[in-house]
C-alpha positions as a Python dict, from the first residue, in 0.01 Angstrom:
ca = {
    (1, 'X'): (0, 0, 0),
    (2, 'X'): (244, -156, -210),
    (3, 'X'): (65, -87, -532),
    (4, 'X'): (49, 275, -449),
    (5, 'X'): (444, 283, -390),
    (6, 'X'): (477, 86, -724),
    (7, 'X'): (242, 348, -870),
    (8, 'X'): (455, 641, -720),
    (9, 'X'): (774, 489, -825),
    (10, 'X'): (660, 446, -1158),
    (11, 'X'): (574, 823, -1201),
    (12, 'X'): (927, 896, -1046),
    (13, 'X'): (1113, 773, -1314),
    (14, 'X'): (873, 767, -1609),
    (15, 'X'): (890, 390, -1642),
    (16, 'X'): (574, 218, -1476),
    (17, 'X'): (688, -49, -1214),
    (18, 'X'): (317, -230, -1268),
    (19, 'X'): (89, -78, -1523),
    (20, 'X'): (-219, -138, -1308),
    (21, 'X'): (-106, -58, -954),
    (22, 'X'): (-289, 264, -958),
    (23, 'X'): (-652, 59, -1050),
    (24, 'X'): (-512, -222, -768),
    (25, 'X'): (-444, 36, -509),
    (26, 'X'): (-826, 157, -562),
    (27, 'X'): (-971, -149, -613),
    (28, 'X'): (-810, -341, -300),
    (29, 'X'): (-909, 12, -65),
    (30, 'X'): (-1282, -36, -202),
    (31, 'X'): (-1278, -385, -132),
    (32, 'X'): (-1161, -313, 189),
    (33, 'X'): (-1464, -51, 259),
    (34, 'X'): (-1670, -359, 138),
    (35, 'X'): (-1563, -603, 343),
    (36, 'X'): (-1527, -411, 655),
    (37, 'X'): (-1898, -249, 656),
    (38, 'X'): (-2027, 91, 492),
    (39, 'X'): (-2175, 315, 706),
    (40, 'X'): (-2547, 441, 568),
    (41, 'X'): (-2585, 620, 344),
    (42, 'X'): (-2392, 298, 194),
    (43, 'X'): (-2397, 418, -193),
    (44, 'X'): (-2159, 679, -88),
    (45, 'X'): (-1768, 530, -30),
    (46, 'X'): (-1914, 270, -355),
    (47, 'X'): (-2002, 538, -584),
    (48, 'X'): (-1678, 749, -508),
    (49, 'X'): (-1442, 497, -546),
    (50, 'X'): (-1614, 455, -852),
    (51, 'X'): (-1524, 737, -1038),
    (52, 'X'): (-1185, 702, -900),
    (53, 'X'): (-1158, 391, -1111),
    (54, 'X'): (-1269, 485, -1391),
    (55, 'X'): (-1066, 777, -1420),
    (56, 'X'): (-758, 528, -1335),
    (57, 'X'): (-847, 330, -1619),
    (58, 'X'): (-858, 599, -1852),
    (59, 'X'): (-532, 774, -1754),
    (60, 'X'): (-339, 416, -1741),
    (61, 'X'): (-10, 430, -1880),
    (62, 'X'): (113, 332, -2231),
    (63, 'X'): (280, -31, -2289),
    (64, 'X'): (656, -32, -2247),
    (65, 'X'): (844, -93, -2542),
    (66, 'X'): (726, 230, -2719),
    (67, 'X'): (1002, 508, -2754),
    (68, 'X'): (1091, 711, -2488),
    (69, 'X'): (1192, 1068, -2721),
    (70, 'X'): (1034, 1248, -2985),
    (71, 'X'): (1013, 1558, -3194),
    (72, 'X'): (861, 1825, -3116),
    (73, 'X'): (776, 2110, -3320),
    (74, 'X'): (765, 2473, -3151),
    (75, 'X'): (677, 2786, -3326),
    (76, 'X'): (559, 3143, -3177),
    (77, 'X'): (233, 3219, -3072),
    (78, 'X'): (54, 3492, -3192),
    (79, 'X'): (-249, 3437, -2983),
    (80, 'X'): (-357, 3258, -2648),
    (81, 'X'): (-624, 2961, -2631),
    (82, 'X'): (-745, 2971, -2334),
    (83, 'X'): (-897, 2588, -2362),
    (84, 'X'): (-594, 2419, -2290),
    (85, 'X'): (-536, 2532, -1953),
    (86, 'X'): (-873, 2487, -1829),
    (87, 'X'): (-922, 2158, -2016),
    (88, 'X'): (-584, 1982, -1832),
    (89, 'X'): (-728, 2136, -1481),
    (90, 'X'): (-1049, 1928, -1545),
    (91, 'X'): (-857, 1655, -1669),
    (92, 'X'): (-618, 1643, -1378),
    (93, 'X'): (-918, 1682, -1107),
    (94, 'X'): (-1279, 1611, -1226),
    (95, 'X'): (-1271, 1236, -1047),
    (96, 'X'): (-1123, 1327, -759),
    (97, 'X'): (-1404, 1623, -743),
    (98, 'X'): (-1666, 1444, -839),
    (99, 'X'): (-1573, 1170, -546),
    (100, 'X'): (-1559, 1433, -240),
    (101, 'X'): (-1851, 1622, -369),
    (102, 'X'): (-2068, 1270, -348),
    (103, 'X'): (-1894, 1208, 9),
    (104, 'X'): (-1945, 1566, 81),
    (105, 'X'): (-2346, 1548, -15),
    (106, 'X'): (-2336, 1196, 200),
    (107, 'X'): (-2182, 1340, 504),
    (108, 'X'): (-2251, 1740, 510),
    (109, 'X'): (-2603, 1671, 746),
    (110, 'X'): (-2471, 1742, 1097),
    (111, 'X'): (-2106, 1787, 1057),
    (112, 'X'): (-2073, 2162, 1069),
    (113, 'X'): (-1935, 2272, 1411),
    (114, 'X'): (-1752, 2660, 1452),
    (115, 'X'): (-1451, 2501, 1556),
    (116, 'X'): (-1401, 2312, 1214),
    (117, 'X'): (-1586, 2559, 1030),
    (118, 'X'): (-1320, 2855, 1150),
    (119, 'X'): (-1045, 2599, 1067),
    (120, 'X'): (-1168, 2516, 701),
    (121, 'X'): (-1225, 2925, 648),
    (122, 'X'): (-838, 2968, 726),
    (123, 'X'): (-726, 2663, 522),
    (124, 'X'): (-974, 2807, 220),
    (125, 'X'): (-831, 3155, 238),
    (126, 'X'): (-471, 2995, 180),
    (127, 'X'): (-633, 2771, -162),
    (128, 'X'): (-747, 3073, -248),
    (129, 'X'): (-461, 3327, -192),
    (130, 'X'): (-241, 3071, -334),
    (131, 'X'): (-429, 3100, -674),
    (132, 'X'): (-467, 3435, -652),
    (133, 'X'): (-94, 3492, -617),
    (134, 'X'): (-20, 3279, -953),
    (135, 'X'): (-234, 3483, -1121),
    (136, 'X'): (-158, 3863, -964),
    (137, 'X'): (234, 3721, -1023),
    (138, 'X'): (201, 3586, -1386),
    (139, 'X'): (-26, 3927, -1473),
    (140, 'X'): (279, 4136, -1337),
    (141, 'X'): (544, 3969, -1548),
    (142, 'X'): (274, 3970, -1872),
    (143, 'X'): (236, 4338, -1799),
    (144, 'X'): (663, 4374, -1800),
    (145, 'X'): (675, 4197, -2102),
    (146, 'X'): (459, 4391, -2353),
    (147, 'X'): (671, 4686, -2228),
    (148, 'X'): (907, 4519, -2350),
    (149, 'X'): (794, 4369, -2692),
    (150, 'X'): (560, 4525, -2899),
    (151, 'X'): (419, 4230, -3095),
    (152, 'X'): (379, 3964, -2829),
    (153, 'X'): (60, 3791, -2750),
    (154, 'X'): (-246, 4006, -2630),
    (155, 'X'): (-220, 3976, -2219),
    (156, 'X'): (-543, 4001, -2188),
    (157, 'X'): (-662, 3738, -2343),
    (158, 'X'): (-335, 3508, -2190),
    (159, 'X'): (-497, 3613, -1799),
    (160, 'X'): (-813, 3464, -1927),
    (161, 'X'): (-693, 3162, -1993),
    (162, 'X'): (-457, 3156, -1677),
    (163, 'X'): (-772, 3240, -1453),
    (164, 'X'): (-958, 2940, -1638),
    (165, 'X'): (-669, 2719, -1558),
    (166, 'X'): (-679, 2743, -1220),
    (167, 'X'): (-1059, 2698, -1165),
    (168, 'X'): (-1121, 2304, -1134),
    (169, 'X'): (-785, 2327, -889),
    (170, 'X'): (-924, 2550, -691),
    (171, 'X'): (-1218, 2406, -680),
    (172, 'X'): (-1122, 2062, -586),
    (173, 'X'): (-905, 2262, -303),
    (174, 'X'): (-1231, 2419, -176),
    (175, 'X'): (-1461, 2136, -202),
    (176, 'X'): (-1230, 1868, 9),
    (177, 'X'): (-1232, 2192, 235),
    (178, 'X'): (-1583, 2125, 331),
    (179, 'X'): (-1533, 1744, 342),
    (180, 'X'): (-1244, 1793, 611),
    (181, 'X'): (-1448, 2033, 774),
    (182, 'X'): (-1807, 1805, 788),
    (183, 'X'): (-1603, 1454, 842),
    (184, 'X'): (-1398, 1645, 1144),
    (185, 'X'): (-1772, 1689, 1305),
    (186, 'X'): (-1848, 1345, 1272),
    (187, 'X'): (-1542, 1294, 1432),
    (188, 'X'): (-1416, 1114, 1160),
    (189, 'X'): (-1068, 1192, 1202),
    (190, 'X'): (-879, 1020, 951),
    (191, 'X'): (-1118, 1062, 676),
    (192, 'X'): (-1093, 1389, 751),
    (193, 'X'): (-710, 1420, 740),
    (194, 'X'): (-758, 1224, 376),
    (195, 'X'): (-1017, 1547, 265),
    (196, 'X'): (-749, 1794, 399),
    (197, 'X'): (-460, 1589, 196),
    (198, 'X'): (-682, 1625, -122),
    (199, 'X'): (-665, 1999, -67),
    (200, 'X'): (-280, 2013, -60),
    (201, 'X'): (-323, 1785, -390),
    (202, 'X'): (-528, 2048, -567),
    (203, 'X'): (-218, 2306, -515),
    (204, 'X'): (18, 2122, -772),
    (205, 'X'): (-257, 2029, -1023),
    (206, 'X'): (-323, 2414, -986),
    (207, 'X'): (-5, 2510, -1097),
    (208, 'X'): (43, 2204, -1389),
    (209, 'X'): (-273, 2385, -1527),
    (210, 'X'): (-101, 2666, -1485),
    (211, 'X'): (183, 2510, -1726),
    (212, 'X'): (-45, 2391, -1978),
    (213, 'X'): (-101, 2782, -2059),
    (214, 'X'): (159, 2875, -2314),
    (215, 'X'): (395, 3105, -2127),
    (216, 'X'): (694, 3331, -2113),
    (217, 'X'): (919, 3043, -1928),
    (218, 'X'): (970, 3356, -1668),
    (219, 'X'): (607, 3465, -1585),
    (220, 'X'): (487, 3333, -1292),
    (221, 'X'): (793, 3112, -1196),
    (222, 'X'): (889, 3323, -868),
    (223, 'X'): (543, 3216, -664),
    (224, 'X'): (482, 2869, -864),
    (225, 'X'): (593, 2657, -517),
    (226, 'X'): (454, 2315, -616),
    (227, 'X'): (504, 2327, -1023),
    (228, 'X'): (708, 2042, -1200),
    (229, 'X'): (1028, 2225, -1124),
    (230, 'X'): (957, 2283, -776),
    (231, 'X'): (1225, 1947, -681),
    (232, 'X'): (1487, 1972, -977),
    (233, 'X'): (1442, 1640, -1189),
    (234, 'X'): (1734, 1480, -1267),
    (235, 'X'): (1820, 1236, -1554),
    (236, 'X'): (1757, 939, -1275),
    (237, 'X'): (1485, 1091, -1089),
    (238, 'X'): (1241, 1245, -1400),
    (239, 'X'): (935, 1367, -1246),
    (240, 'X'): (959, 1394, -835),
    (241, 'X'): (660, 1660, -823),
    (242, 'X'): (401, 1428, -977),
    (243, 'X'): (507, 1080, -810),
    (244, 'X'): (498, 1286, -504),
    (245, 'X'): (199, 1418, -586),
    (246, 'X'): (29, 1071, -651),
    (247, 'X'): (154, 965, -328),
    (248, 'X'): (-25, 1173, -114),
    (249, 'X'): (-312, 1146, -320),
    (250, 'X'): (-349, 802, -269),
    (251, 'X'): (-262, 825, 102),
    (252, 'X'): (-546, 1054, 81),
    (253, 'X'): (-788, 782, -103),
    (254, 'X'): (-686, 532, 178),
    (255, 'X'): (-780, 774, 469),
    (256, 'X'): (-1049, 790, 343),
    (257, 'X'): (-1146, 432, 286),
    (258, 'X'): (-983, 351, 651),
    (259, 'X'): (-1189, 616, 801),
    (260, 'X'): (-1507, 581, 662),
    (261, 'X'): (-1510, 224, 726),
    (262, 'X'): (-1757, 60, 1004),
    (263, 'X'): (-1395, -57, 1139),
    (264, 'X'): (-1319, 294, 1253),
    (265, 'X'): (-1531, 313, 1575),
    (266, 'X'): (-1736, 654, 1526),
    (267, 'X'): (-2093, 755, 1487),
    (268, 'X'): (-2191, 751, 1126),
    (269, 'X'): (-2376, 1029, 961),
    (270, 'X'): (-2664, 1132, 1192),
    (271, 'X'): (-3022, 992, 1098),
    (272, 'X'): (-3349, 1246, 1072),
    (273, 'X'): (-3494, 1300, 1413),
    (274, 'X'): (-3786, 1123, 1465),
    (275, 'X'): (-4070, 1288, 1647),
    (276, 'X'): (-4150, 1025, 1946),
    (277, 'X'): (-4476, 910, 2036),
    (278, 'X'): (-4703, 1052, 2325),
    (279, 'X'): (-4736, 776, 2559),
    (280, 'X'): (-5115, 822, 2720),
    (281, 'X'): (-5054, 785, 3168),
    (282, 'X'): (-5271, 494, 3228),
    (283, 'X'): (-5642, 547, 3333),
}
């Protein structure tokens, strides 16, 4: 836990506390899962965790000692890519997806009940309707603007690459969804509050997709509730959306070790019914 603070802190103000405490923090939860017991199917929590780390070694932060400003060159677009978006959403949330979707095919046998299945529709309607939102809001203000100015960028082709951003987002919301909603029939409670924390995760890597877009600083900003600006940095406190944001996504990662542990005393993921054997009444 103290490598994820150190991790979280780091973010906050820009300056990492311990380069590696985000590759500790996963590494110490899967030895945990290891040393504790793995439920069957037991390539599951393994392979997750997995991807986790690799994608924490390949977003580790640069060395200190390097220079903290730069120039940057900005010039007017005359036309929208709409790669950029959509490349930083996959960026941002192809481990974490990939993770739940292997937990998801591990545990989905057995899980689905209509309680939690009613509970995950609501809680997808909001993912969704929250994305939808963004990109109804940021088409109205597009829509104001070319009123406006005759020779700015095509809006068309801007809403294409604002509806690509917030696909692997959404996504990700979605799929830990379905992992709340199958772990919460195996009565896996706090595995299943990890899946739902995931979800809230996906809302502000929806909207720092959102920001990779090149935008009118205006469009959008009314309904973006978890962008970068969301809590107002300040000179001490640089970037309190993303450290807050890699908090509870590592409280989510450690739910889910915890909870899909052999430590947590539940039922694993039920076995294939076996057909039992007519016994023949004695002669």
């Amino acid at each position: 836990m103290a490598c994820a603070i150190a991790h979280a802190v780091g973010i906050l103000f820009a300056h990492p506390l311990v380069r590696y405490a985000e590759l500790l923090s996963l590494g110490l939860l899967l030895g945990y899962a290891f040393v504790t017991g793995l439920h069957a199917p037991r390539w599951a929590v393994p392979s997750a965790f997995a991807v986790l780390l690799i994608d924490a070694i390949r977003t580790l932060p640069a060395e200190s000692g390097g220079h903290g400003y730069g120039w940057q060159v900005l010039q007017r677009a005359t036309e929208v890519d709409p790669a950029p978006g959509f490349a930083s959403g996959v960026a941002l949330t192809w481990a974490s997806l990939t993770a739940i979707t292997l937990l998801l095919l591990a545990w989905r046998r057995g899980g689905w009940h209509r309680r939690t299945v009613a509970g995950a529709a609501v809680a997808a309607c909001l993912v969704i309707g929250y994305a939808a939102v963004r990109v109804i809001d940021i088409g109205h203000d597009l829509r104001a603007r070319d009123l406006r100015y005759s020779d700015a960028p095509d809006t068309a082709r801007t809403m294409t690459a604002v509806v690509a951003a917030v696909v692997p987002a959404t996504a990700l919301g979605l799929t830990a969804i379905a992992l709340a909603a199958a772990l919460a029939g195996h009565r896996r409670r706090l595995a299943a509050a990890g899946a739902a924390l995931l979800a809230v995760v996906a809302l502000p890597h929806l909207d720092a997709s959102i920001g990779a877009v090149p935008l009118p600083l205006y469009a959008g900003d009314s309904t973006a509730l978890f962008a970068w600006h969301a809590i107002a940095p300040t000179l001490a406190m640089r970037q309190p959306v993303p450290a807050l944001t890699a908090a509870v996504e590592l409280t989510a990662y450690l739910l889910l070790a915890v909870g899909l542990s052999r430590a947590h005393p539940t039922a694993g993921p039920p076995e294939r019914p076996t057909t039992p054997r007519a016994v023949r009444p004695p002669a």
